[in-house]
C-alpha positions as CSV (number, residue, x, y, z in Angstrom):
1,X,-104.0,-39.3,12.5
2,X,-102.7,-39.3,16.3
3,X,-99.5,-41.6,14.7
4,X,-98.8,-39.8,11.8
5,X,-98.6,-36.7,14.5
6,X,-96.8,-38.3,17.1
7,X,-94.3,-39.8,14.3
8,X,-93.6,-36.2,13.5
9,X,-93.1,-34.6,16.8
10,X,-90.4,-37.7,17.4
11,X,-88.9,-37.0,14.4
12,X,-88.7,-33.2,14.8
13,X,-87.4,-33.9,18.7
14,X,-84.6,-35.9,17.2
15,X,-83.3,-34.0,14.4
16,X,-83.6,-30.4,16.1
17,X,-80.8,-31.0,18.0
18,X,-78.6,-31.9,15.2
19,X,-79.5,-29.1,13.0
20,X,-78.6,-26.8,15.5
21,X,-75.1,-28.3,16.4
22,X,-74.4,-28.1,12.5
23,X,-75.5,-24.5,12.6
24,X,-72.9,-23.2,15.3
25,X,-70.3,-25.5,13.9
26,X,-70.7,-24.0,10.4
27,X,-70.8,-20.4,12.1
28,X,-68.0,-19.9,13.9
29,X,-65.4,-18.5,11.5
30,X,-62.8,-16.9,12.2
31,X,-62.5,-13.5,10.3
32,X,-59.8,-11.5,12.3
33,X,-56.5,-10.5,10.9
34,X,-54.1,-13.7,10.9
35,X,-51.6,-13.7,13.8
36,X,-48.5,-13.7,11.3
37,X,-45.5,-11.5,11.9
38,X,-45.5,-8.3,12.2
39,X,-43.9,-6.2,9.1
40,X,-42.8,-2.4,8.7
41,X,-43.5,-1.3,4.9
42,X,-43.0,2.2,4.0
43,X,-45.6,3.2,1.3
44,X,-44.3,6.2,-1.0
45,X,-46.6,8.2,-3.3
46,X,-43.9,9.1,-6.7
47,X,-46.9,10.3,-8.4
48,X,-48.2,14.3,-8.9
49,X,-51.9,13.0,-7.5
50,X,-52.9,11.4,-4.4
51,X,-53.5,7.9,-4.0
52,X,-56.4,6.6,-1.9
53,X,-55.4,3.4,-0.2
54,X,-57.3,1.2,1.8
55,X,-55.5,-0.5,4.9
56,X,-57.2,-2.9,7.2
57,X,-60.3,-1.3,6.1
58,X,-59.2,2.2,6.9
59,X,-58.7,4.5,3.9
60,X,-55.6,6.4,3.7
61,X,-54.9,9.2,1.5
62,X,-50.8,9.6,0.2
63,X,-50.5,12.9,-1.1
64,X,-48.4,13.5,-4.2
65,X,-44.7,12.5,-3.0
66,X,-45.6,11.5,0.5
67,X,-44.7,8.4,2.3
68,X,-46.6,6.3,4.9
69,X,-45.0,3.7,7.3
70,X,-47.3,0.9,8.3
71,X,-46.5,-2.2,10.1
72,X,-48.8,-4.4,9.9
73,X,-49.0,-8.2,10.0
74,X,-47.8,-10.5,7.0
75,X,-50.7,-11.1,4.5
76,X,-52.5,-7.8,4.7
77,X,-53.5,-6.3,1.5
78,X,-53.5,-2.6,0.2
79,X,-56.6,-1.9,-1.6
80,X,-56.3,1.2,-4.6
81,X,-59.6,3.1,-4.7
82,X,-60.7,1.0,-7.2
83,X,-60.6,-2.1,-4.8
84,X,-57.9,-3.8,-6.9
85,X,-55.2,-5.2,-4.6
86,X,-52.2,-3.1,-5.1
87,X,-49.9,-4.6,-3.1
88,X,-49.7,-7.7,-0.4
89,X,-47.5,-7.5,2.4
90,X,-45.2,-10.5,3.1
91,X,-42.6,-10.7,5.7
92,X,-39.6,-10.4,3.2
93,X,-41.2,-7.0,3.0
94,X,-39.4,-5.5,6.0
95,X,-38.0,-2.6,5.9
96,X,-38.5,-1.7,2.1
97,X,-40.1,1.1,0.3
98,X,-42.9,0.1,-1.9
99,X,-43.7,3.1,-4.5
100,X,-47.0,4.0,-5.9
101,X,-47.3,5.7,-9.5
């Protein structure tokens, strides 16, 4: 009984440090915006309702005909209400207009 004890206590003492290396190894992700360049879109509403947009997890509301300038780093995604990606911004972006209907 005492080995079949002392066998576990050993074999607990030399795996516990492994598990928790793996553990912060496998937790560190990265979630913040990607350092790409920075971009300046114009968004324009051409539609008679508003659009509800979703930027960098803050919603923006475009009123019928209004327009929105956002610079923002290449990659970012605008989300509809709907959460369908309605546009992705890319550095060849730069200085255009990108209209909503």
């Amino acid at each position: 009984m005492n080995r079949n004890f002392t066998a576990l206590v050993l074999a607990a003492c030399t795996l516990a440090p492994l598990a928790s290396y793996a553990a912060t190894m496998d937790n560190n992700s990265n979630i913040s915006q990607g350092k790409g360049p920075m971009v300046r879109v114009t968004l324009k509403n051409r539609s008679n309702l508003t659009q509800n947009l979703v930027i960098q997890g803050r919603p923006v509301s475009l009123a019928a005909n209004e327009e929105y300038k956002l610079e923002a780093p290449a990659g970012t995604m605008v989300y509809g209400a709907d959460n369908e990606v309605k546009l992705t911004i890319v550095k060849e972006y730069n200085g255009a207009v990108a209209s909503f209907r």
